[in-house]
Each structure stands twice: as structure tokens, then as C-alpha cells.
N, C-alpha and C positions, 0 to 999 in steps of 0.2 A: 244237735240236729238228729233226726232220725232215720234211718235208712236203709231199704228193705234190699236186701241182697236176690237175687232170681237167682238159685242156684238149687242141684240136687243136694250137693253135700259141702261142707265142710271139710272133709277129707281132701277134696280136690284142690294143690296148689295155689291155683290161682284165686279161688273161691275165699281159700282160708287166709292169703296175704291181704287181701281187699278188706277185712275183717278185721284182720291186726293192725293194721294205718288206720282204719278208721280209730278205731279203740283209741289208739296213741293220742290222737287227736281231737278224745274228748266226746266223740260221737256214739249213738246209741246204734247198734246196725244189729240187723235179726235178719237170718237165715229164712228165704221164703222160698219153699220148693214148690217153683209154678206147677210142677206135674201131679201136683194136689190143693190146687187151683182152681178155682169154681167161679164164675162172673155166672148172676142173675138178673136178667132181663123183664121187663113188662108192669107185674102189678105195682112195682115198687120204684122206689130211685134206685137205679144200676147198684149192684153192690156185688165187690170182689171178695171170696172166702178162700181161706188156707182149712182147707178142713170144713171145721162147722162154723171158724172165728171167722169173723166179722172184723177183714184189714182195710176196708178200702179209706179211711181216711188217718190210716195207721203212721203213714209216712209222708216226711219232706220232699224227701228226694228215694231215685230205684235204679239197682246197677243190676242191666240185665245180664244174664250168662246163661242165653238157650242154648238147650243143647238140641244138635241136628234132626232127632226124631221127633222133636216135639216142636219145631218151628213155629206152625200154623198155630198150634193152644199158645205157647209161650208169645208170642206177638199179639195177639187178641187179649190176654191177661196185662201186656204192656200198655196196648192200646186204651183199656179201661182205666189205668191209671193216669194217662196223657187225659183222657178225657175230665177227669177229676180234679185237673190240675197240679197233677206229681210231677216235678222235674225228675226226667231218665237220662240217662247218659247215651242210650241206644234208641232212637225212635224205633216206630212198632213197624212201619212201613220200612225202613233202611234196615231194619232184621230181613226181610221179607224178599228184600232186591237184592242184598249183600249174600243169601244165602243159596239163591239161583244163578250158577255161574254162566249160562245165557244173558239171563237179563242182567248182571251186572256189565258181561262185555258189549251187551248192545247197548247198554249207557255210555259205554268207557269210548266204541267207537264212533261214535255220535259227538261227544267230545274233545277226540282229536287225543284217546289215549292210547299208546300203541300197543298191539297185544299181538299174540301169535295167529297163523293162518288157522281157523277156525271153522267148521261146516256141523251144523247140526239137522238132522231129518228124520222120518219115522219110515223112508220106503226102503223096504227089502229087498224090491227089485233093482238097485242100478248101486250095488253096496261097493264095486266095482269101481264104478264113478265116481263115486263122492271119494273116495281113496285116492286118485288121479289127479282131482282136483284140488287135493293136498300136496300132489307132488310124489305122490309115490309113499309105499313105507321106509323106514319104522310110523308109526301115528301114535299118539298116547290117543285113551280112549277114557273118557271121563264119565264118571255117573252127575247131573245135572246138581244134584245137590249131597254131593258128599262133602266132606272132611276130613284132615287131619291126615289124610294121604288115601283113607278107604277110598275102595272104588274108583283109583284111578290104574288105569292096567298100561303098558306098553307092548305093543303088537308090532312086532320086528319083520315080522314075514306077509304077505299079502295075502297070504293062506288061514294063518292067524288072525288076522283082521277081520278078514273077510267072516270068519266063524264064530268070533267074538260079538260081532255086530249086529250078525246078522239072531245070535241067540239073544241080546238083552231085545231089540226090536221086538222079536215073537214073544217077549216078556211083558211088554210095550212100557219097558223100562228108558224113562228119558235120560239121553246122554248125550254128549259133545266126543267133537275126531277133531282133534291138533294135528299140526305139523309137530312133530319133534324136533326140536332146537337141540341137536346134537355137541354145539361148543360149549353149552351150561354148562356141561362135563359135572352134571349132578348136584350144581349147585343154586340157590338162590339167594334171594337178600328177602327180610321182612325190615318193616319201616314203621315202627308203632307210631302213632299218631294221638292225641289226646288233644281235646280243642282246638284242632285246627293250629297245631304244632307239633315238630318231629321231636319227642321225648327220647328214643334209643334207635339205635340200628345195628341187623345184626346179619351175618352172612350164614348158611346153614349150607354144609357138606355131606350128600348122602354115605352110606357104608361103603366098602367095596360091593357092586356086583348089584346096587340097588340104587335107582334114577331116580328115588320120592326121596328129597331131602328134607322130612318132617323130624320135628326131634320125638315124635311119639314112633318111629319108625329108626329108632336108631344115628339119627344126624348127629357130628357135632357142629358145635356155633362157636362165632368168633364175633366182637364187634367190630363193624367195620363203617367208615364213614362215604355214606353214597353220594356221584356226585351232585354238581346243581341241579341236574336235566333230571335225575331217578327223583330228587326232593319232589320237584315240580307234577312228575308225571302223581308220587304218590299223594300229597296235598290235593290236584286237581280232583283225583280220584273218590279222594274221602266226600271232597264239598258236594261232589255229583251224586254221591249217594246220602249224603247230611246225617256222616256219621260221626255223635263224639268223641266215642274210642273204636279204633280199626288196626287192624294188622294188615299193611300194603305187602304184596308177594311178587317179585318184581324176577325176571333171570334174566342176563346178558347173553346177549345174540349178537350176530358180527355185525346186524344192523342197526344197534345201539340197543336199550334195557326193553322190555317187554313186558306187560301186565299179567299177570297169570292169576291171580283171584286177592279177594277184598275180602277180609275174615271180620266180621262184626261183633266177634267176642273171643278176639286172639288170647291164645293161651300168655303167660307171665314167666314160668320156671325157665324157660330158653332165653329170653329177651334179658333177664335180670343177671339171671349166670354168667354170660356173654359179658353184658357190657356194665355191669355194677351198678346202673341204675333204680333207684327206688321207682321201679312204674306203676305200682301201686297207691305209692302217697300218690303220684302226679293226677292218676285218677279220682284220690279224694279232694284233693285240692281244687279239683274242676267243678265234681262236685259242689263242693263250698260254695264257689264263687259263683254259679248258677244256681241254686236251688235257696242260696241267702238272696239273691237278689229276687226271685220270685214272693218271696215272703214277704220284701219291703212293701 
């Protein structure tokens, strides 16, 4: 099978284990760096270019891994391949919901998934109120579409808050105000999921003195087994956004687990180190099994 990797580099962990299973496995996989990615419209039949090459009916199957600045190209390059009939592991649309952490929680509460007290707005004038209506500070203060821990700040004082918010707004930079769940005591669970099945689970501890339990931010990780109720919350999550690989982000509050974001191309080196699972094969293996029965 052939299998076009969406990735900038090779160098990067998770990029280059997806590579190496494939290989193992017999597969032909080539490195396609969407962000020199070109889709042509109009006089012709649509056609996808890496460069000047001409891929768009290059591959079986496409393991997407956009990266957050390039969202919008990276899912429209997915998109053309969906339309071509490429089995992808990522639809182009669940890139796009998964990456907006508003619209993922308005899916999630709509669904009946529980997530932390949330207020998002663009007015300056009542910055006061929307703080209140969380309950008071500390608030985490979120950029709508960050990552890997960027852009999410804690604002411990109402004076901080209030200053924080009120500069990305004159930026008219979109973000999200949490309640801070003070019992997390800095920690969360990730819940890898691959076809609609929990393949690893793994608890992440921030440093001393830091509230962002990302392991790109210094965490460590342990595996740990979540219970039935966090399984369910994270499976319901994935189908509502109809994703085939997700990283569910889950932290415990004294009112049972919480949602806190749906990562659509979870990083691998935390998840594997943790808990000694190959998540790599488990993604080519899904691979297989959808993009061989596309071809029947």
C-alpha cells in the first residue's frame, strides 16, 4: 500500500515512528509536507501538487499531522484528497472542529460531555462580568486555537485577568475564560483513541510551579488506566467529532472527569514511553483495514 504521510518533517517523533511501522509492514509511505502543497482548481480535473509533482492520485491511503499554523491549507489539501477518494485517518472537517476549542466544546455540550465552566466574548466593556460569572478568579485564559500548552495563560488575580483579556480582545484575538479546577493539582489523563477504540492511556503531571501538564512543557507521564465513565466521556467525544485518531484530554474535578480539548493529531513520544504501547503500528493497522477495503 502507499501512503502519503502530511507531515513537515521526519525529524519529528511522532512523524518518523508512523514511518517506521509503516516500513515494517511492507508499506511504501513518503513524506508530504502539506505546507508545499498546492491544490489546482477550474480548467482542469482538481489536482494536488507537493512542489511542481503531480500527487494527487499518488496514494491509497493519508495520515494527516497538521500542524496548528497551517490548519486552514492543511485540511483543504486533506479535503482534495477525500474528494479523490483517498482513505485519511483525519477527515478534513474533524481537523477543523477538533482545532477550535469553542466549537469542539459546543459539540461536546450539546452531547451531554462534561467540560469545565466556560465563557467566551469579544466585549471589553463588562470583562468584570464575564469573570463573575466564572465564579471569581484564578480563570485560565485560553487562545481559541492553540496547542501543546501555547497560549494558554493562568490569571490568579482579577487585576490580571482583567488586563490579560482585556489586551488579546484590542488584539481581537479569539479566546476562551475557564473556571480553574484547582483539585487537578496540575494534572490530566490523555486517552489515545484509534478507530473507535482506546489503544493507551496515560496521566501527565505538570513541573513544580507550572499548571500546563503538556509533555512539550516539561510533564511527566505514567500510564494509567481511566475509569468506565472518562472511557465513555472520551469515545463519545471522538464519534461527535468522527475522528479516527484523537488524543481525548480529560482532568478530574470533585465533580467527576471534565473535557478540556480533543487533539486531532496527538503527539506519540509521551503516550508510547508511558505506557509501552506500539501506537503507531495500531494506527497503521487501521490504516490497512480501511483503505484495503476501499480498494476492494
Amino acid at each position: 500500500m502507499d501512503i502519503g504521510l502530511l507531515s513537515v518533517s521526519m525529524g519529528v517523533y511522532s512523524t518518523r515512528r508512523i514511518a517506521q511501522e509503516a516500513e515494517k509492514r511492507g508499506h511504501y509511505i513518503e513524506l508530504v509536507d502539506h505546507t508545499k502543497c498546492s491544490v489546482k482548481l477550474g480548467a482542469t480535473t482538481p489536482k494536488i501538487y507537493l512542489n511542481e509533482e503531480d500527487i494527487t492520485n499518488e496514494f491509497d491511503a493519508i495520515i494527516p499531522r497538521i500542524g496548528n499554523k497551517v490548519t486552514r491549507h492543511g485540511a483543504a489539501v486533506v479535503r482534495e484528497f477525500e474528494l479523490n477518494g483517498v482513505f485519511t485517518t483525519v477527515k478534513s472537517l474533524s481537523i477543523i472542529k477538533a482545532r477550535n476549542k469553542v466549537k469542539t466544546l459546543q459539540i461536546m455540550t450539546r452531547c451531554g460531555v462534561p467540560v469545565p465552566e466556560t465563557l467566551f466574548s469579544i466585549n471589553p466593556n463588562n470583562i468584570e462580568s464575564q469573570i463573575a460569572l466564572l465564579g471569581g478568579t484564578p480563570v485560565i485564559i485560553k487562545l481559541q486555537e492553540g496547542t501543546q500548552g501555547l497560549g494558554v495563560i493562568l490569571a490568579e488575580t482579577k487585576k490580571s485577568a482583567k488586563s490579560i483579556i482585556d489586551t488579546f480582545y484590542k488584539m481581537d484575538t479569539s479566546i476562551l475564560i475557564q473556571k480553574f479546577i484547582k483539585e487537578s493539582n496540575g494534572e490530566d489523563i490523555r486517552i489515545f483513541i484509534v478507530g473507535n477504540k482506546i489503544v493507551a492511556s496515560m496521566k501527565r503531571t505538570s513541573e513544580a510551579g507550572e499548571f500546563r501538564s503538556n509533555v512539550h512543557r516539561g510533564a511527566t507521564v505514567q500510564a494509567i488506566e481511566p475509569t468506565a465513565y472518562e472511557c465513555k466521556i472520551a469515545l463519545r467525544a471522538v464519534k461527535q467529532l468522527d475522528l479516527g485518531v484523537a488524543g481525548v484530554d480529560l482532568i478530574r474535578s470533585k465533580n467527576g472527569p471534565l473535557l478540556i480539548e480533543v487533539n486531532a493529531s496527538p503527539g506519540l513520544e509521551g503516550i508510547e514511553s508511558a505506557t509501552g504501547v506500539n501506537v503507531a503500528k495500531k494506527i497503521i493497522e487501521y490504516v490497512e483495514k480501511n483503505a484495503f477495503k476501499r480498494r476492494k
